[in-house]
Biopython code that builds the backbone (N, CA, C, O; Angstrom):
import numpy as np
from Bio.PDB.StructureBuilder import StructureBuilder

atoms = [
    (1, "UNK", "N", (9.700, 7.125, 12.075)),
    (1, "UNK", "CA", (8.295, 7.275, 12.361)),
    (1, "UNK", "C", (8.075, 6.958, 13.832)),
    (1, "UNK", "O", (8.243, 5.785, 14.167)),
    (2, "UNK", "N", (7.620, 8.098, 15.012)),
    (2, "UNK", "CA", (7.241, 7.945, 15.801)),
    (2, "UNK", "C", (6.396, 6.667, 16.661)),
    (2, "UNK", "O", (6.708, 5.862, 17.538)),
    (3, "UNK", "N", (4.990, 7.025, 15.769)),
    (3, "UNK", "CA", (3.791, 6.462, 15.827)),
    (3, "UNK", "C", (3.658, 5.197, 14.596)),
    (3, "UNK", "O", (3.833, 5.258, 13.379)),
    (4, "UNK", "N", (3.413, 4.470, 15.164)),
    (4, "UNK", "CA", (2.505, 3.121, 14.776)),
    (4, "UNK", "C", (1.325, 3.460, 14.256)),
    (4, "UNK", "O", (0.582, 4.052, 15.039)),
    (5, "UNK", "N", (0.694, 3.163, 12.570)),
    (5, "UNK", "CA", (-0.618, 3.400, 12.340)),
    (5, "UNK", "C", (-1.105, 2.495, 12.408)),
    (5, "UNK", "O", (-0.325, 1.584, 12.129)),
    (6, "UNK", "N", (-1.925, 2.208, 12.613)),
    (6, "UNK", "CA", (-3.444, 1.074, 12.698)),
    (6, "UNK", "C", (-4.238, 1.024, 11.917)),
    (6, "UNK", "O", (-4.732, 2.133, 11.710)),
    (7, "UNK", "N", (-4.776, -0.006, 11.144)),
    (7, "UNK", "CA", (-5.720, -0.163, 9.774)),
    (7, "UNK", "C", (-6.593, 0.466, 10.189)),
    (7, "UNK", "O", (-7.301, 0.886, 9.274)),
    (8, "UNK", "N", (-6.983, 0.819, 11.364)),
    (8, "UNK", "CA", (-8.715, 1.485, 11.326)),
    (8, "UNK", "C", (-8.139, 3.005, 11.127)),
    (8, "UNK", "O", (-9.070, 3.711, 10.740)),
    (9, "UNK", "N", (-7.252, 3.551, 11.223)),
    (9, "UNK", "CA", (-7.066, 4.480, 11.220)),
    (9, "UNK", "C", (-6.941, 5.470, 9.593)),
    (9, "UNK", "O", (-6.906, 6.645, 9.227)),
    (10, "UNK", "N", (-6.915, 4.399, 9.143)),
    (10, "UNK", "CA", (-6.590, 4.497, 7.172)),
    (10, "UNK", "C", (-7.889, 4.729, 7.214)),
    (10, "UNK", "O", (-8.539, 4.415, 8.211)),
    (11, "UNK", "N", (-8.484, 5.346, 6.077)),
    (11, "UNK", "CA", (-9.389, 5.669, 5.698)),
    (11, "UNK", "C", (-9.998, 5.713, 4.165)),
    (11, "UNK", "O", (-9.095, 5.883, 3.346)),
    (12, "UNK", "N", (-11.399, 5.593, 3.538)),
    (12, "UNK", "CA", (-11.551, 5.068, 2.219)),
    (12, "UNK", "C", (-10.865, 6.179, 1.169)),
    (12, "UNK", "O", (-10.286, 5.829, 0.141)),
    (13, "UNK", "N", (-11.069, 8.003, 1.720)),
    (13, "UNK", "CA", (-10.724, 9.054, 1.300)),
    (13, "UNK", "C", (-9.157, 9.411, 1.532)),
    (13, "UNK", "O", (-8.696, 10.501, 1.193)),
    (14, "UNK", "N", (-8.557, 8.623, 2.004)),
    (14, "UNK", "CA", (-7.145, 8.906, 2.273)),
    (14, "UNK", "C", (-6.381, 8.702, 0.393)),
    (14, "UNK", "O", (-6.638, 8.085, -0.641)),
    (15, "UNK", "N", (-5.333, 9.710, 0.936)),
    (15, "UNK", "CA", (-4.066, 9.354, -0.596)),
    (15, "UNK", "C", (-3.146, 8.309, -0.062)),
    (15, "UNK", "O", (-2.828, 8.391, 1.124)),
    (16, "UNK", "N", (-2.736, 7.454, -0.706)),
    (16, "UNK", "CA", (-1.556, 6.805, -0.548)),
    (16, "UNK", "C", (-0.686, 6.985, -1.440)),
    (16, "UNK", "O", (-1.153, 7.285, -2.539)),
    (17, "UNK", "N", (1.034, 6.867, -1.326)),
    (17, "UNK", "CA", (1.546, 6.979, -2.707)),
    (17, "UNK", "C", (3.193, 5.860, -1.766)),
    (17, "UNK", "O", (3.584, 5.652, -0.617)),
    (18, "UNK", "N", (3.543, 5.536, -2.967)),
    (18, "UNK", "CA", (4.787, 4.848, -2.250)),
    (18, "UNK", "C", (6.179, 5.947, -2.393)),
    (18, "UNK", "O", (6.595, 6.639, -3.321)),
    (19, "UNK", "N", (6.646, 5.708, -0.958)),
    (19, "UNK", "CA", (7.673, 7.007, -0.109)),
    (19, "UNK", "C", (8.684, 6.684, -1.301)),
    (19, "UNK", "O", (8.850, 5.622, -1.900)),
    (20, "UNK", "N", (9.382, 8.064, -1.482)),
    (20, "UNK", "CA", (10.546, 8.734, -2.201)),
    (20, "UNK", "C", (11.614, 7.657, -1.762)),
    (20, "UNK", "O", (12.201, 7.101, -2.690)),
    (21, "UNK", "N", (12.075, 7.147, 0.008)),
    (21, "UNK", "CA", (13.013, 6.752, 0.177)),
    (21, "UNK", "C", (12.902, 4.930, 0.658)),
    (21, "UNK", "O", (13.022, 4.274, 1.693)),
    (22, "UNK", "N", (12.581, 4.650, -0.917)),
    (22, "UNK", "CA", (12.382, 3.230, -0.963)),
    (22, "UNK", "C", (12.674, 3.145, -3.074)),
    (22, "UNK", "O", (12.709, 4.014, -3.945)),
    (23, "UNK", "N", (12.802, 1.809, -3.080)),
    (23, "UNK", "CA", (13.153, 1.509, -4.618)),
    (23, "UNK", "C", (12.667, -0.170, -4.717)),
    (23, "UNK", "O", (13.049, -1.078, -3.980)),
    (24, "UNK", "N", (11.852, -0.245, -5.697)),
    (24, "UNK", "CA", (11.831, -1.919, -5.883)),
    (24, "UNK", "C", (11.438, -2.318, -7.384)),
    (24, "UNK", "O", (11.203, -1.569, -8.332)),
    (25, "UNK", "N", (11.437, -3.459, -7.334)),
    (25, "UNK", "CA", (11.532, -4.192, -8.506)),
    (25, "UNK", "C", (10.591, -5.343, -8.554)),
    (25, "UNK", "O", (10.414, -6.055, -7.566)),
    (26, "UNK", "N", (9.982, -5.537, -9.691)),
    (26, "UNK", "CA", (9.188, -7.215, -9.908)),
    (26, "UNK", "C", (10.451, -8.620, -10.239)),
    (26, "UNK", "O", (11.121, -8.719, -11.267)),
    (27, "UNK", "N", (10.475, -9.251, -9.443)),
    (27, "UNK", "CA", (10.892, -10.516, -9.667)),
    (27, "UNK", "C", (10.339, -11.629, -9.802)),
    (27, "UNK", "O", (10.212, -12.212, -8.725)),
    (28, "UNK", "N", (9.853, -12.316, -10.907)),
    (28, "UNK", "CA", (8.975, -13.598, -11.205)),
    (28, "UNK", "C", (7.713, -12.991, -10.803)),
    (28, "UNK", "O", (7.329, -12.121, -11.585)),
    (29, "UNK", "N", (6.811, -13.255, -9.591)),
    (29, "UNK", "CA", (5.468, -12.773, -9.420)),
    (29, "UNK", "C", (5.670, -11.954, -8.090)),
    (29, "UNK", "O", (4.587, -11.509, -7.710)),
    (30, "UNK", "N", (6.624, -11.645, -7.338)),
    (30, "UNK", "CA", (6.921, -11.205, -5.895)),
    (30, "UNK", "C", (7.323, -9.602, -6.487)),
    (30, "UNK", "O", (7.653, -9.500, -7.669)),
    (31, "UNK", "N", (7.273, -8.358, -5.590)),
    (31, "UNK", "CA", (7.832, -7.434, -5.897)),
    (31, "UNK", "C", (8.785, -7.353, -4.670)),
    (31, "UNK", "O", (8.262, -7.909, -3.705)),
    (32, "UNK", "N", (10.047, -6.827, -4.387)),
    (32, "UNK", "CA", (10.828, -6.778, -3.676)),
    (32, "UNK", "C", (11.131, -5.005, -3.731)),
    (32, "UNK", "O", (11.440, -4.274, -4.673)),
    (33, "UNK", "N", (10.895, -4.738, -2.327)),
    (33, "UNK", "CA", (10.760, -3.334, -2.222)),
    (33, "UNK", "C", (11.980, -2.967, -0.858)),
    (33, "UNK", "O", (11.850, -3.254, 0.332)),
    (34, "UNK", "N", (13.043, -2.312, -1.473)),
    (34, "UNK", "CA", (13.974, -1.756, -0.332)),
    (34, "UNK", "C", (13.967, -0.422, 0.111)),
    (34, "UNK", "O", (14.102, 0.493, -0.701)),
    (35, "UNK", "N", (13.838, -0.235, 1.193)),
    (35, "UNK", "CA", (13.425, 0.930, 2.120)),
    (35, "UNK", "C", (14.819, 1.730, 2.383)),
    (35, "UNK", "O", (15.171, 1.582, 3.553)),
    (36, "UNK", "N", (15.697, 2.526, 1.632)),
    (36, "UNK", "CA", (16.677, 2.952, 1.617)),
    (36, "UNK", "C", (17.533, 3.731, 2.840)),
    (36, "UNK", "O", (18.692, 4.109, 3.011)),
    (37, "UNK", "N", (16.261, 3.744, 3.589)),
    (37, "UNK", "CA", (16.462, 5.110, 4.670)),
    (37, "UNK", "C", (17.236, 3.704, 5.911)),
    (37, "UNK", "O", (18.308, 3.874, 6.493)),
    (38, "UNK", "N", (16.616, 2.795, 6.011)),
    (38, "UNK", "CA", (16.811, 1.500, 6.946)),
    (38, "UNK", "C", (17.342, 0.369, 6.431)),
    (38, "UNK", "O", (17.569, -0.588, 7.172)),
    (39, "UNK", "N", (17.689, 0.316, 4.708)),
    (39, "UNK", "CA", (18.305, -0.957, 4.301)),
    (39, "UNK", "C", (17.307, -2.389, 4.379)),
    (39, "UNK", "O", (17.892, -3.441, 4.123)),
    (40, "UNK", "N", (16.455, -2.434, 4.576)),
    (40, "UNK", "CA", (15.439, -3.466, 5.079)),
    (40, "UNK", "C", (14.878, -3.815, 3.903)),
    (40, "UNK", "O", (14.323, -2.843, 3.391)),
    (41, "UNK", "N", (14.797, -4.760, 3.292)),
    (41, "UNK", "CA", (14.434, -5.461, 2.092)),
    (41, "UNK", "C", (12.881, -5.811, 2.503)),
    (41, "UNK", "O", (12.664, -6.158, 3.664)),
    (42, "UNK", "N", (11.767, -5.720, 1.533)),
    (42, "UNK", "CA", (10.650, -5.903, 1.942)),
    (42, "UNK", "C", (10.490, -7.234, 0.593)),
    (42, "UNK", "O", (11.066, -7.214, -0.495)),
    (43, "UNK", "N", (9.581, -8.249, 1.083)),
    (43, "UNK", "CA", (9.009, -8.946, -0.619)),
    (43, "UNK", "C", (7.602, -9.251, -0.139)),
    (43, "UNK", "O", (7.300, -9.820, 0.910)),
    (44, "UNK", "N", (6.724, -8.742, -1.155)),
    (44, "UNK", "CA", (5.197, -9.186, -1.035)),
    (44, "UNK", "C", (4.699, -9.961, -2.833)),
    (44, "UNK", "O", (5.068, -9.575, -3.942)),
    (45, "UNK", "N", (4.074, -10.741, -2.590)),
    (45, "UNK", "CA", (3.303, -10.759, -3.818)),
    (45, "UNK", "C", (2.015, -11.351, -3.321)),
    (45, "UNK", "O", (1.611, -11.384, -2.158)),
    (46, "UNK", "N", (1.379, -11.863, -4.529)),
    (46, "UNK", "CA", (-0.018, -11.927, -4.901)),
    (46, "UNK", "C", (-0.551, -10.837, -4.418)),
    (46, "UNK", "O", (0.261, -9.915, -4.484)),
    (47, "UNK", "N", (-1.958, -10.403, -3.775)),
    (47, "UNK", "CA", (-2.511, -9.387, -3.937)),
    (47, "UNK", "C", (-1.970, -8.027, -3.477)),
    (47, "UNK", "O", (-2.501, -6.939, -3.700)),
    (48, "UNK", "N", (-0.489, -8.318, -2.598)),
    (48, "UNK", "CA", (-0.051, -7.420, -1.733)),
    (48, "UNK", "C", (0.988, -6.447, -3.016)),
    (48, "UNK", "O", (1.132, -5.229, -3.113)),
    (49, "UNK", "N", (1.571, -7.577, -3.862)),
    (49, "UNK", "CA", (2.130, -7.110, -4.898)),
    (49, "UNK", "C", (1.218, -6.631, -5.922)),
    (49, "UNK", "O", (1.839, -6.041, -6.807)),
    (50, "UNK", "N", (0.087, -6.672, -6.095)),
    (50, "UNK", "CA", (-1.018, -5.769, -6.815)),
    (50, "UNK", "C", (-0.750, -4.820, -6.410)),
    (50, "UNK", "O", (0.157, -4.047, -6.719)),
    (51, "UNK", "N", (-1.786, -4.745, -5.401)),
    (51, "UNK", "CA", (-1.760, -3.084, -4.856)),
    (51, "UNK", "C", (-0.046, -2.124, -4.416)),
    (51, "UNK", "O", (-0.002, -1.006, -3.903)),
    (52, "UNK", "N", (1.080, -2.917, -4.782)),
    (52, "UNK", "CA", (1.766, -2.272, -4.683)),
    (52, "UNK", "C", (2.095, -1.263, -5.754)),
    (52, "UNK", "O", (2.440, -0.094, -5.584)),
    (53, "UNK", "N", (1.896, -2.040, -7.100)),
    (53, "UNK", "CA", (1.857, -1.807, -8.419)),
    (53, "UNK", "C", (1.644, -0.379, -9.007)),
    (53, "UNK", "O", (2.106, 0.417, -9.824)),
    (54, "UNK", "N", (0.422, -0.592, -7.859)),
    (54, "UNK", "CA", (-0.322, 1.012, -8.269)),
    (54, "UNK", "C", (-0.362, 2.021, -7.175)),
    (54, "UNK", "O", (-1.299, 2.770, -6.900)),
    (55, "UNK", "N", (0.820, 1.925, -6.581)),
    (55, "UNK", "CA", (1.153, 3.310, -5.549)),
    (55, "UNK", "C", (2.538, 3.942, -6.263)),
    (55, "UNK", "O", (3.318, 4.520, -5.507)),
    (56, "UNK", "N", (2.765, 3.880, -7.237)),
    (56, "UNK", "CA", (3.308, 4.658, -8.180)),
    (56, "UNK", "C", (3.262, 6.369, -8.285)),
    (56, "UNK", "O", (4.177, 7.179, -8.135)),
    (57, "UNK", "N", (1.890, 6.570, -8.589)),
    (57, "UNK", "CA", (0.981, 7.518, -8.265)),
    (57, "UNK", "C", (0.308, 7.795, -7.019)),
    (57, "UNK", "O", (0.428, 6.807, -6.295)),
    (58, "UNK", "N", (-0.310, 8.661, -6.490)),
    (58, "UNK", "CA", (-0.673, 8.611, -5.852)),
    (58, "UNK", "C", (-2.676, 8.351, -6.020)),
    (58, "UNK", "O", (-3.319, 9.028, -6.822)),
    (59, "UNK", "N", (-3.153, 7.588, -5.372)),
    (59, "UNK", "CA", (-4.150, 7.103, -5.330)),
    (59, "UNK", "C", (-4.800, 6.857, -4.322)),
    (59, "UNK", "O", (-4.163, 6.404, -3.371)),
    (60, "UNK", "N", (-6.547, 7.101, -4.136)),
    (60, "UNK", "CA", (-6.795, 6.807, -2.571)),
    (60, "UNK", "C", (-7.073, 5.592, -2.283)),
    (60, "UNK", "O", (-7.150, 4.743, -3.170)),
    (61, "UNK", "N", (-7.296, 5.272, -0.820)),
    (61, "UNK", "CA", (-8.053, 3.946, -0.657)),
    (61, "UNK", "C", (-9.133, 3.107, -1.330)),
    (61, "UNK", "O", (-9.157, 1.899, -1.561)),
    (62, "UNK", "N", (-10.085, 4.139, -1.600)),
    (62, "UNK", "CA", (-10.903, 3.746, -1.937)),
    (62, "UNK", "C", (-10.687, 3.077, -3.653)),
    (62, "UNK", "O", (-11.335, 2.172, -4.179)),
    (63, "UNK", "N", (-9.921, 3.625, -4.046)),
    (63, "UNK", "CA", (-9.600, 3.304, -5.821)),
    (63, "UNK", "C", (-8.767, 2.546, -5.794)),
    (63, "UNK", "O", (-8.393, 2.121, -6.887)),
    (64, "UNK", "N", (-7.904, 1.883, -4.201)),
    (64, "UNK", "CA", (-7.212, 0.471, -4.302)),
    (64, "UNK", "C", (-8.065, -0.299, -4.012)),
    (64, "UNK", "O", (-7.520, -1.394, -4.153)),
    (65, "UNK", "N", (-8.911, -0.435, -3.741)),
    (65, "UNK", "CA", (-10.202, -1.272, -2.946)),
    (65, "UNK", "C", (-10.699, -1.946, -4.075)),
    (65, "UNK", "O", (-10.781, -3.156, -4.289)),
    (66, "UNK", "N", (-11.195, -0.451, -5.143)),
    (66, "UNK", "CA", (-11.838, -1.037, -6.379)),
    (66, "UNK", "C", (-11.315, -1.673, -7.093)),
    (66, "UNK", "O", (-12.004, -2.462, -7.740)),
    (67, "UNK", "N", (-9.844, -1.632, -7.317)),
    (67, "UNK", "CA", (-8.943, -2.376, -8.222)),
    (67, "UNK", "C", (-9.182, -3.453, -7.660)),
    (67, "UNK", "O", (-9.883, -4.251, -8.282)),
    (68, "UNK", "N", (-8.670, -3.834, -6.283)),
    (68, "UNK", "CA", (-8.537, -5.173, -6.105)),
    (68, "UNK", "C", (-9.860, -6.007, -6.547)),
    (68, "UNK", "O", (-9.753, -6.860, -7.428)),
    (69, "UNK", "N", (-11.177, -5.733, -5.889)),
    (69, "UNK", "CA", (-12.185, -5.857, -6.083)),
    (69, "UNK", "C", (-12.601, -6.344, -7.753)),
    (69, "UNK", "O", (-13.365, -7.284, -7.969)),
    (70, "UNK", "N", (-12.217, -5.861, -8.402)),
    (70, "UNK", "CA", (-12.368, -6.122, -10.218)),
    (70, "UNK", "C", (-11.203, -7.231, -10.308)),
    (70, "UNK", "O", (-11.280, -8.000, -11.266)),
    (71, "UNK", "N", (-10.569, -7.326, -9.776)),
    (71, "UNK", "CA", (-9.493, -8.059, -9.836)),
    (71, "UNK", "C", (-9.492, -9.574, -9.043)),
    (71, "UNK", "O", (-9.187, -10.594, -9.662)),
    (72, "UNK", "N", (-9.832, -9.593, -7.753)),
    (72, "UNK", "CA", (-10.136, -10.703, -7.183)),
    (72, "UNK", "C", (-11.286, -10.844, -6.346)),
    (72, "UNK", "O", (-11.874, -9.951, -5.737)),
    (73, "UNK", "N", (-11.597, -12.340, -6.393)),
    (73, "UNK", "CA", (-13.101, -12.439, -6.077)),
    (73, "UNK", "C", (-13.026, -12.124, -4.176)),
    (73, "UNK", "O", (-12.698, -12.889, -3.270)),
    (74, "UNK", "N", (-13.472, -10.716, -4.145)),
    (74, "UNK", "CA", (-13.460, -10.048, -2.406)),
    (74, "UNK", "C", (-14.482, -9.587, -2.490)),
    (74, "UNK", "O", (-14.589, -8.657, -3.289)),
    (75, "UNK", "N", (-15.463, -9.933, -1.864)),
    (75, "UNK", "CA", (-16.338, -8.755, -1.360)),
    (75, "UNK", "C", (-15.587, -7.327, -0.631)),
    (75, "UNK", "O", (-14.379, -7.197, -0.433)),
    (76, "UNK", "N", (-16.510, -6.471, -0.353)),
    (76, "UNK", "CA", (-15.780, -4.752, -0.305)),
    (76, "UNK", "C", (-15.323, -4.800, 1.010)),
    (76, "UNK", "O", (-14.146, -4.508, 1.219)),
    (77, "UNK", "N", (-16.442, -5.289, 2.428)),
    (77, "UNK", "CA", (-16.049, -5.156, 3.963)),
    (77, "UNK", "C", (-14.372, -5.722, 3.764)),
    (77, "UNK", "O", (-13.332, -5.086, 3.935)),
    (78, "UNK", "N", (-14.534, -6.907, 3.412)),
    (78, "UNK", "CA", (-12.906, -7.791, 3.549)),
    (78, "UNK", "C", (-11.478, -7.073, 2.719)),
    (78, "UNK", "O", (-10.293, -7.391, 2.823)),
    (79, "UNK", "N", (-12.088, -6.067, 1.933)),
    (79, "UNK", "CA", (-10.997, -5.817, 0.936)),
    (79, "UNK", "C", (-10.704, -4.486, 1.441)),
    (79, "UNK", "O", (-9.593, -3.970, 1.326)),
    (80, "UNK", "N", (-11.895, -3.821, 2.110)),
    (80, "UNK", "CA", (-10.770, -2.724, 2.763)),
    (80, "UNK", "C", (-10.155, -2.322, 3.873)),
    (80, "UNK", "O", (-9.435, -1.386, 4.221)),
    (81, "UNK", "N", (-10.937, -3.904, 4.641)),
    (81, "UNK", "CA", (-10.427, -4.403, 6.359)),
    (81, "UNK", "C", (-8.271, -4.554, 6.005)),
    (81, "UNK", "O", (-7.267, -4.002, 6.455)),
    (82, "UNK", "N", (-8.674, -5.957, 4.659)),
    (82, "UNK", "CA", (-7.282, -6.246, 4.166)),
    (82, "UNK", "C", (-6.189, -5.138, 3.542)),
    (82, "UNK", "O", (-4.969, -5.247, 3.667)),
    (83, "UNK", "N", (-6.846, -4.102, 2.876)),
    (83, "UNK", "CA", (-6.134, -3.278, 1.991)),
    (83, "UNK", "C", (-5.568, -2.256, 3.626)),
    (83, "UNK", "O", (-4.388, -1.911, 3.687)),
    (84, "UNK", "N", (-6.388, -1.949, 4.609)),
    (84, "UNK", "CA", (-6.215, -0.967, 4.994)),
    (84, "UNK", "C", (-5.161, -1.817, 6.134)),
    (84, "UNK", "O", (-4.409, -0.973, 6.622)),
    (85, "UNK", "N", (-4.893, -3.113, 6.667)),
    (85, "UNK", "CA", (-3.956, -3.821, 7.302)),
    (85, "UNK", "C", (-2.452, -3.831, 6.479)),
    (85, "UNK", "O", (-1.316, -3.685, 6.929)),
    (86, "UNK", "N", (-2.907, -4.054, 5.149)),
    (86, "UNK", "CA", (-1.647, -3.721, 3.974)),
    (86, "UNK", "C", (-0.924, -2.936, 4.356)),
    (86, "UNK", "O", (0.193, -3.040, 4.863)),
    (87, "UNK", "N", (-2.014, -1.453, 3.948)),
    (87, "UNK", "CA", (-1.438, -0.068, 4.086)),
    (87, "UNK", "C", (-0.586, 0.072, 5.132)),
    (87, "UNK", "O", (0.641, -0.011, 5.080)),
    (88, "UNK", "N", (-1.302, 0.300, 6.141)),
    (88, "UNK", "CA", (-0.394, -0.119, 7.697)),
    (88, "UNK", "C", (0.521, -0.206, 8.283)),
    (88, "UNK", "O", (1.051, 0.505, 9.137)),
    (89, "UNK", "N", (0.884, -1.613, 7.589)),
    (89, "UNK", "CA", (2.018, -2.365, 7.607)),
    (89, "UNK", "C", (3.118, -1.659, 6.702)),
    (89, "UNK", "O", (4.250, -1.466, 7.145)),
    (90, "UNK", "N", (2.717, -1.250, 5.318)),
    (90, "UNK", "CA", (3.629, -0.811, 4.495)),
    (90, "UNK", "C", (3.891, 0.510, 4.929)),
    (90, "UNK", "O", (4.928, 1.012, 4.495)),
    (91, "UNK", "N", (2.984, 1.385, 5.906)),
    (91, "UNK", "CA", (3.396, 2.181, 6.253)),
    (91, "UNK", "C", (4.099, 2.540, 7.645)),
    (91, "UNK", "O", (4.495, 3.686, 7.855)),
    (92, "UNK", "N", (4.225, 1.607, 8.504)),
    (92, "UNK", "CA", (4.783, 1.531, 9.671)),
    (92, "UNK", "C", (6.216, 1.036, 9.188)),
    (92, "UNK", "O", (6.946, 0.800, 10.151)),
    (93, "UNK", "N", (6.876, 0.792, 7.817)),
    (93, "UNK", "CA", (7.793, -0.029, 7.152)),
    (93, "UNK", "C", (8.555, 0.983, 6.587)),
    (93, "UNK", "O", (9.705, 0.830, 6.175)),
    (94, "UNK", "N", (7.783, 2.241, 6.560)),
    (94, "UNK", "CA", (8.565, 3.771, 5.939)),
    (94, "UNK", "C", (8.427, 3.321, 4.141)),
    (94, "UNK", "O", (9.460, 3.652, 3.559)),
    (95, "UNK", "N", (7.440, 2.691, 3.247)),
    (95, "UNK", "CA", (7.221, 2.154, 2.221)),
    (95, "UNK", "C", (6.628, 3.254, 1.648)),
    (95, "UNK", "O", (7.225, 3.860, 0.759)),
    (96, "UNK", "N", (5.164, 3.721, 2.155)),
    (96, "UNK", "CA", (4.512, 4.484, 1.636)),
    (96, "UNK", "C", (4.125, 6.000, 2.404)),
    (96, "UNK", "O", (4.490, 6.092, 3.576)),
    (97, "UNK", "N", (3.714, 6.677, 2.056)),
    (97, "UNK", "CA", (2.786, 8.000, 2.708)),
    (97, "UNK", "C", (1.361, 7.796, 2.506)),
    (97, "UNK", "O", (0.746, 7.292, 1.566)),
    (98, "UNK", "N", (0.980, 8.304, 3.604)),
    (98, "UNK", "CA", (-0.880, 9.070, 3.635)),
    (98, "UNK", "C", (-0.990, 10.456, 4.142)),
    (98, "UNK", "O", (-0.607, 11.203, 5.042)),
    (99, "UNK", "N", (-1.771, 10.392, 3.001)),
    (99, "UNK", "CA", (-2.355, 11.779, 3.261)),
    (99, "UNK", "C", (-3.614, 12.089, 3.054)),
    (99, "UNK", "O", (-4.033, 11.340, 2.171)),
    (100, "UNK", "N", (-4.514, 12.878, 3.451)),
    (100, "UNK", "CA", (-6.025, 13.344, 3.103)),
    (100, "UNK", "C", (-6.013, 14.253, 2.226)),
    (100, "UNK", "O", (-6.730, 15.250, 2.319)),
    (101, "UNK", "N", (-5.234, 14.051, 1.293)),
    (101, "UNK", "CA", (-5.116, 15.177, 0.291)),
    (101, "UNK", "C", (-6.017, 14.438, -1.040)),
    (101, "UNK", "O", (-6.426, 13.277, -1.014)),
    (102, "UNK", "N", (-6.214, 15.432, -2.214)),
    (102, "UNK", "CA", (-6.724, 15.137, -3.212)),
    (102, "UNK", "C", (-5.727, 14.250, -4.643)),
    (102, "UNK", "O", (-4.935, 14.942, -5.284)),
    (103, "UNK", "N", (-5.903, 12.644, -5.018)),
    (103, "UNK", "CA", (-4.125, 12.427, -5.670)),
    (103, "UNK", "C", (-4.855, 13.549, -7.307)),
    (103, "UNK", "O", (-5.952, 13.876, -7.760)),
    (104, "UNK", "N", (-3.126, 13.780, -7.696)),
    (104, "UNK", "CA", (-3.271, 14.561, -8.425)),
    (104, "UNK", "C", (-3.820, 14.416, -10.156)),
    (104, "UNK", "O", (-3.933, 15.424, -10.854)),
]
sb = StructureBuilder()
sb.init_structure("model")
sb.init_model(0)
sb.init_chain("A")
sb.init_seg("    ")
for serial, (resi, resn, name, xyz) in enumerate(atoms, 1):
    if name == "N":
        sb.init_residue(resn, " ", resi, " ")
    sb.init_atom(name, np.array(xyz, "f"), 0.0, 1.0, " ", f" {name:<3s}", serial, name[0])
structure = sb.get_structure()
């Protein structure tokens, strides 16, 4: 990956889905996610391991927002400032894709 994305740059209408060339697993409450293309072992949990949960599918921002949201006590500004710093990160990591597409 060229370019560096930036949370402002994610968007509520964006797809996310987690990339083909990665594989992970739940261990105790942490998910441990390896990025196959770079060998680089990733581990997130608590809310980071939520929303990882559900990039299985593909899903937009806005419907990780809401999950978290039903899920932990966030107001919306903070949860999609946080979700979209997540994204970001997991995507500057070669973890996931975005796209402005419709998930299916």
């Amino acid at each position: 990956m060229s370019d560096i994305i930036q949370p402002s740059e994610i968007h509520p209408s964006h797809v996310v889905v987690a990339a083909k060339a990665q594989v992970s697993s739940l261990v105790n409450d942490e998910v441990v996610i390896l990025n196959v293309d770079t060998g680089v072992y990733h581990g997130v949990d608590g809310v980071a391991a939520f929303v990882w949960q559900r990039l299985n599918a593909p899903v937009t921002v806005n419907d990780l927002c809401d999950a978290v949201m039903r899920e932990y006590d966030v107001d919306a500004e903070r949860c999609r400032a946080d979700i979209a710093a997540l994204l970001a990160d997991f995507a500057n990591n070669g973890l996931i894709q975005i796209s402005n597409a419709t998930p299916a």
